[in-house]
C-alpha positions, -999 to 999 in steps of 0.1 A, spaced: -252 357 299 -236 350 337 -257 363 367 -230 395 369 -216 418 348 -185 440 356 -182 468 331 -145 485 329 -146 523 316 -115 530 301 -102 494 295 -77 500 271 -57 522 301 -29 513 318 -48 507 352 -66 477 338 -38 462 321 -13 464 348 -36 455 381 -74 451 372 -71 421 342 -41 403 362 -64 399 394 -95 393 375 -80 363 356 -65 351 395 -97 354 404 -115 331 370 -82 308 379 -96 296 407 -133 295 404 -147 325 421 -160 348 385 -165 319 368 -202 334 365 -187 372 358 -191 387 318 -162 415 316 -175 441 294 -145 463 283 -154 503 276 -130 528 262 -130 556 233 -105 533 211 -121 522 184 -110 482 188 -129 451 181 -134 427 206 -110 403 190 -84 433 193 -90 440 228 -86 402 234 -53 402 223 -45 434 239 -57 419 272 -38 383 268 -3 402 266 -10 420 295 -19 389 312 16 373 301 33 407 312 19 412 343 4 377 358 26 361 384 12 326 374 3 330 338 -1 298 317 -15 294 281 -51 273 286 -59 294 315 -60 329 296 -73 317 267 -103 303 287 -106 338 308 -99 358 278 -129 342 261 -155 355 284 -142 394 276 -163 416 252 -159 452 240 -175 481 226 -159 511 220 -177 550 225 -172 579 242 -181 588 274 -218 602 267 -250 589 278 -265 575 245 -234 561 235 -233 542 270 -269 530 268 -257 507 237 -240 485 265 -278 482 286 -285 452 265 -255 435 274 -260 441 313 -268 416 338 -297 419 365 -264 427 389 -239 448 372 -210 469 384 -192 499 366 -153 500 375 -143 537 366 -106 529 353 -102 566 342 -87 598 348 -97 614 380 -112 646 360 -133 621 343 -152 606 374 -183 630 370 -185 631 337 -186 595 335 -209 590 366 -234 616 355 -239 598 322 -242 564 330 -271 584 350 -290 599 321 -279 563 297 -303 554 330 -281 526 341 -273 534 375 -308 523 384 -310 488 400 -334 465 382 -364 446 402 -337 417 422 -304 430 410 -284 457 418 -259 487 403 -231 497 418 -200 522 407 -166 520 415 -143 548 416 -105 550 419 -89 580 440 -78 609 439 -118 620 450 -106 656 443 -76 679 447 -91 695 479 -119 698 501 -143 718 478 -135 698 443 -141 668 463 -177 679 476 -186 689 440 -175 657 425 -197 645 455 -226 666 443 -225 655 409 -227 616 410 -252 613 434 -273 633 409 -281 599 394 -259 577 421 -272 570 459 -242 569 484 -249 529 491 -242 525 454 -206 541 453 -173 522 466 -145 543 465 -113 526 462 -82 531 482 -60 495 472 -43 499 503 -73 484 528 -76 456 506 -36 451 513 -32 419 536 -8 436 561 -34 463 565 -61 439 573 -36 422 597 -33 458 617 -72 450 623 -65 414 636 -35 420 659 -52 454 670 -85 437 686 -76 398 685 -46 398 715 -55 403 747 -23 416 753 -25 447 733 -54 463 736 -49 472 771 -18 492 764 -33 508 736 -36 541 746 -22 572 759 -13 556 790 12 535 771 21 544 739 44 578 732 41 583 698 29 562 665 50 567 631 36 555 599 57 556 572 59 550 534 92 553 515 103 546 478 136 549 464 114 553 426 115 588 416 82 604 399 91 578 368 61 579 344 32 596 361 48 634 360 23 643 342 2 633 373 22 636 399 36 672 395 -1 687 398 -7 659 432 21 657 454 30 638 479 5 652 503 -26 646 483 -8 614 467 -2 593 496 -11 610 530 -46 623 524 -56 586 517 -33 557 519 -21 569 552 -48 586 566 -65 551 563 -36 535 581 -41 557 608 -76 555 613 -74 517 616 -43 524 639 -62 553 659 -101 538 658 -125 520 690 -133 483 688 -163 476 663 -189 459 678 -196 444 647 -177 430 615 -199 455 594 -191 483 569 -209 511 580 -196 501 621 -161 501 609 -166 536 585 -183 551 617 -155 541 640 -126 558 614 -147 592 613 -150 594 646 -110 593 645 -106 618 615 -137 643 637 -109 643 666 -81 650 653 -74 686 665 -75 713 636 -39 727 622 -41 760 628 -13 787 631 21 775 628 16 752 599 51 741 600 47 725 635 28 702 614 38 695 585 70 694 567 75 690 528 103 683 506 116 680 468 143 656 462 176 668 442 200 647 423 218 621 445 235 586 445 225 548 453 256 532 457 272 540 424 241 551 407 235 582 400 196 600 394 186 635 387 164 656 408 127 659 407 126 690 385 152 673 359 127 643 356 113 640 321 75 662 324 84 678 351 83 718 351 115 732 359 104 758 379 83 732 399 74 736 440 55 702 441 63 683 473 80 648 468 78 644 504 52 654 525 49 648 567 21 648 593 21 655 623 -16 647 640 -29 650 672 -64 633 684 -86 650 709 -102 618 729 -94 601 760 -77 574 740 -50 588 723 -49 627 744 -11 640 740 1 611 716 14 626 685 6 602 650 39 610 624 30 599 590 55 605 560 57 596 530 82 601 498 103 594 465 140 586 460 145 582 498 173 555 515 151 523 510 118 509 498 103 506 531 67 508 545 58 506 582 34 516 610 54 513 643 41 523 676 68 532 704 60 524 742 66 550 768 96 535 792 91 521 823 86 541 854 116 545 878 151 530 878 159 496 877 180 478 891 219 483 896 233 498 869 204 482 845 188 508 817 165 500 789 186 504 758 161 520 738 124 524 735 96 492 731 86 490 696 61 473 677 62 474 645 39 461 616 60 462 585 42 460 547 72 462 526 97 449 515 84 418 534 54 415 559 62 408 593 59 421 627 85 432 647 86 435 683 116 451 696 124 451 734 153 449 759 171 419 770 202 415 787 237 414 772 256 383 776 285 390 801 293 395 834 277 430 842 240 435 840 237 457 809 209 461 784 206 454 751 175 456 724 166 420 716 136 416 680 111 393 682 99 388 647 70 370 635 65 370 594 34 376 579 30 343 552 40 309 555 50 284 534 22 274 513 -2 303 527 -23 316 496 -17 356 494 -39 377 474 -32 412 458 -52 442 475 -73 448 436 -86 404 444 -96 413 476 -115 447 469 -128 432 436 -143 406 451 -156 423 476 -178 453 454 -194 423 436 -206 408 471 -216 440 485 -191 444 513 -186 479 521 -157 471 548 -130 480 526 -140 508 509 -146 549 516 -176 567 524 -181 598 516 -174 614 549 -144 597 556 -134 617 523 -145 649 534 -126 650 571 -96 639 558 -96 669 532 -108 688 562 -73 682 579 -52 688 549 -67 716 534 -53 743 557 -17 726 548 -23 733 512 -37 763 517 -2 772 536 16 757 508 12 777 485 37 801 496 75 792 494 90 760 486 99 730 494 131 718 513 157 700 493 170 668 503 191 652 485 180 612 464 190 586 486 183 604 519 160 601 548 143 630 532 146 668 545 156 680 578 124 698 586 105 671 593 124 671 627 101 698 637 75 677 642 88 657 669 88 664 707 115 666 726 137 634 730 118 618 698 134 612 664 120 597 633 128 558 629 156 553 602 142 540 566 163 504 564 155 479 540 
């Protein structure tokens, strides 16, 4: 037996077989779970040779640099047992266990607590004499603030809070790491970051995919608790949060809940804050798709937002006055994902007939490609003195850089212990705190409908101040 075991709890889903097997065999590749035993756990009743084969088609599906010897070797150190999710069907696996084991909890969302509480009683979340346990958890960590403190409640019945990494796949995304780097690495930005400087922040995450195949999902979520409860609210605390004085988990979790305790409670007018939408049929270039409520398991009568919009404002000497825009939605004008910061302009005229053409930018793109962007104003060629907005761009990779997918990075990191890149509870909790008086509002009426291929619906406008307008999606 190796010195770790990982055990997978629902390995015959789709979340191991697209993302979890693909960067565990990257990882085997090249020697860094060479000592890991893969334990696959799911209700299907498969043998291990089954689950073997099941795995090694997923590997030629969905591994970027699959070849033959490789997965046979990594696929050879995978075992199974099949059972339900109950504690003494679970203790069956103890003997199997290493001194250092972690659970991955690859399952439904309404299974978390169920599946937490009886690894519990099976009594394997308790860490043997020199060895340790440890559970991982996918979100969604509830649909609100009071599902999230009772799923909360119920695994640290047998689970301590230093023993749970909650996984949001987006810090363990390169470019998000980058924002870290160029934040508090360059002299030259951290003076200007601040109030004094910077007008407004807009974070953005757009798909042209419609719902596709997790309607069944996706129609009870919405784009609010989807993709701005988490994936952006994390973007914006690491956009938003004070220096760390340390490289260290808990320093860096303290420093983004200090963010998420200042951001000034939506109250009131709900739709000063937020705007939501649901697209309707539309056109890219010649194609045409149906709207949301035409999609294949969606419910026809169906008010669930496909685009959702932020509007947040933090309460410290920092960031006082600056508005944070964070959006996020399906079949809108591009696949594009950004968090740009916009420079206030400078003070007074210049000179002659001289103006800044538009705004200073900085922009730190994560799709379609990785690069930052730096847009400022230079002058025209010509013979008057005239303006024009010039981009500096610096991409993300080089040629031969090695690039790792956000599920290597986060893997790698619950089986050392490092806690940088994952949620603590009470990062959880504040960001539910925000959003919950949004749902609560949106219960009522419906969403706005903007038609596929858009920049999504006109009511996010109302978020802006004066003189602002949302960036355009572009490829």
């Amino acid at each position: 037996m190796g010195a770790r075991t990982l055990v997978i709890l629902g390995a015959s889903g789709d979340l191991t077989r697209r993302l979890l097997m693909p960067a565990l065999f990257r990882l085997h590749k090249i020697g860094l779970t060479r000592d890991l035993r893969v334990v696959g756990y799911a209700i299907d009743d498969w043998s291990v040779d089954h689950f073997r084969t099941h795995i090694g088609a997923s590997l030629r599906e969905f591994s970027d640099d699959f070849d033959k010897l490789s997965a046979q070797r990594f696929i050879k150190t995978l075992d199974y047992v099949a059972g339900p999710l109950e504690s003494d069907a679970l203790a069956a696996i103890g003997k199997k266990l290493s001194p250092e084991t972690l659970f991955y909890l690859a399952l439904p969302p309404s299974l978390f607590g169920t599946a937490a509480q009886a690894l519990g009683e099976a009594g394997l979340a308790q860490s043997p004499r020199g060895g340790w346990r440890r559970l991982v958890v996918e979100k969604p960590f509830g649909v609100d603030l009071a599902s999230a403190e009772a799923l909360h409640v119920r695994m640290h019945r047998h689970w301590d809070e230093s023993q749970i990494l909650r996984i949001d796949h987006f810090l363990g995304k390169e470019a998000t790491q980058n924002l870290l780097v160029m934040r508090f690495a360059n002299r030259l930005l951290e003076p200007v970051w601040n109030a004094r400087h910077i007008a407004q922040v807009q974070i953005t995450y757009a798909e042209t995919l419609g719902v596709e195949h997790r309607a069944a999902y996706y129609d009870h979520a919405g784009a609010l608790r989807d993709m701005l409860q988490n994936h952006l609210m994390q973007l914006f605390c690491l956009a938003a949060m004070e220096a760390p004085s340390s490289w260290d988990g808990e320093v860096l979790r303290d420093h983004k809940v200090e963010v998420l305790r200042a951001v000034r409670a939506i109250r009131g007018n709900v739709a000063r804050h937020a705007a939501r939408g649901q697209y309707r049929e539309g056109r890219f270039g010649r194609r045409r798709v149906a709207g949301y409520r035409d999609e294949d398991g969606v419910r026809p009568d169906s008010r669930t937002e496909t685009f959702a919009a932020l509007r947040l404002e933090v309460d410290n000497w920092r960031w006082q006055g600056v508005p944070f825009l964070l959006r996020s939605g399906k079949r809108l004008a591009a696949d594009t994902s950004e968090i740009a910061v916009q420079f206030r302009g400078v003070p007074g005229a210049l000179p002659g007939a001289l103006r800044a053409a538009n705004p200073n930018w900085l922009v730190l793109r994560l799709k379609p490609k990785q690069q930052m962007d730096l847009e400022l104003t230079a002058k025209r060629p010509g013979l008057e003195l005239e303006g024009r907005t010039v981009v500096l761009t610096a991409p993300y990779r080089s040629e031969g850089d090695k690039v790792f997918t956000a599920y290597e990075q986060l893997l790698i990191d619950a089986l050392a212990g490092q806690r940088e890149h994952f949620l603590r509870f009470d990062e959880v909790e504040w960001a539910w705190r925000i959003v919950d008086p949004v749902l609560r509002a949106w219960r009522r009426g419906e969403p706005e409908a903007y038609a596929a291929g858009s920049d999504g619906p006109k009511s996010q406008g109302r978020l802006l101040d004066a003189g602002m307008q949302w960036r355009t999606l572009a490829a």
